[in-house]
C-alpha positions in Angstrom: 10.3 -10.6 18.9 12.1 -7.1 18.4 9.3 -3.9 18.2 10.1 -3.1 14.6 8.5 -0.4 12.5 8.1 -0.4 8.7 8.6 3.0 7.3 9.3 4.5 4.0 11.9 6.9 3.1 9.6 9.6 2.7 5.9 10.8 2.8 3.2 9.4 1.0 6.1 7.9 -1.9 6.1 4.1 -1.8 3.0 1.5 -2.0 2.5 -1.5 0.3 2.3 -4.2 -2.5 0.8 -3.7 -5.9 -1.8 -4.0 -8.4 -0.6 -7.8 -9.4 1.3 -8.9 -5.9 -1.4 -7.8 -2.9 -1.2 -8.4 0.6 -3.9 -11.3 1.5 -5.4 -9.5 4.6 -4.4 -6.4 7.0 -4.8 -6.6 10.6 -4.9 -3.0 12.3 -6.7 -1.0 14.9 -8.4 2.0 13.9 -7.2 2.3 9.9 -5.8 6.1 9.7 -6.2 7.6 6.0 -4.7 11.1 4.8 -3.5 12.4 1.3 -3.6 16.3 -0.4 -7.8 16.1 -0.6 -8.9 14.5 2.8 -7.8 12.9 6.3 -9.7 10.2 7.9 -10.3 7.9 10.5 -11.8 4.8 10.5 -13.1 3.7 13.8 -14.2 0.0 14.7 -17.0 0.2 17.6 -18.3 -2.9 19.2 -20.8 -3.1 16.9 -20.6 -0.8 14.3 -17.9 1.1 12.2 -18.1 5.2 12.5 -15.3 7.4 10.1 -14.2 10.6 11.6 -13.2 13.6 9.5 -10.3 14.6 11.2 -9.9 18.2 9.7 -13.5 18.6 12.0 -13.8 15.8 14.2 -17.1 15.0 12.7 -18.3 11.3 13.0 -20.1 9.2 11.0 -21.6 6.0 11.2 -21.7 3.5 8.4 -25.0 2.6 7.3 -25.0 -1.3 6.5 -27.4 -3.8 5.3 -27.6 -7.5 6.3 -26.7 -10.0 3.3 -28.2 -13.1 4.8 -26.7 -15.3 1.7 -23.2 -14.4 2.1 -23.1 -14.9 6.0 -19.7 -16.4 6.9 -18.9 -19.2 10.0 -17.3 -16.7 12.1 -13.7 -17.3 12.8 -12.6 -18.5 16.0 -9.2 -17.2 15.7 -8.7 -14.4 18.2 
């Protein structure tokens, strides 16, 4: 397997599928999110997920509550 990247032609112009033809699932590391009104980073800990603002470098963790009744078999593909 050849390192590829997938790029667009320019900055912020083109969308990775659509309203009516999506991508099933994405598989990153941390997920980095800018546009004109913000820039972010969201961070996966060992066991929790934190966003960092990075015009400050302010952290924040996300506040989640358990859902007992929509617990998955967690997937043993690594």
């Amino acid at each position: 397997v050849q390192d590829t990247h997938v790029l667009p032609f320019n900055d912020n112009t083109q969308d990775l599928g659509s309203t009516s033809l999506r991508w099933a699932n994405i598989y990153t590391g941390d997920l980095h999110l800018r546009n004109d009104r913000g820039d972010y980073t969201l961070i996966e800990e060992e066991d929790m997920l934190t966003i960092r603002f990075n015009k400050t470098g302010k952290r924040y963790k996300f506040l989640l509550e358990a859902v007992p009744h929509l617990d998955e078999e967690p997937s043993l593909k690594f």
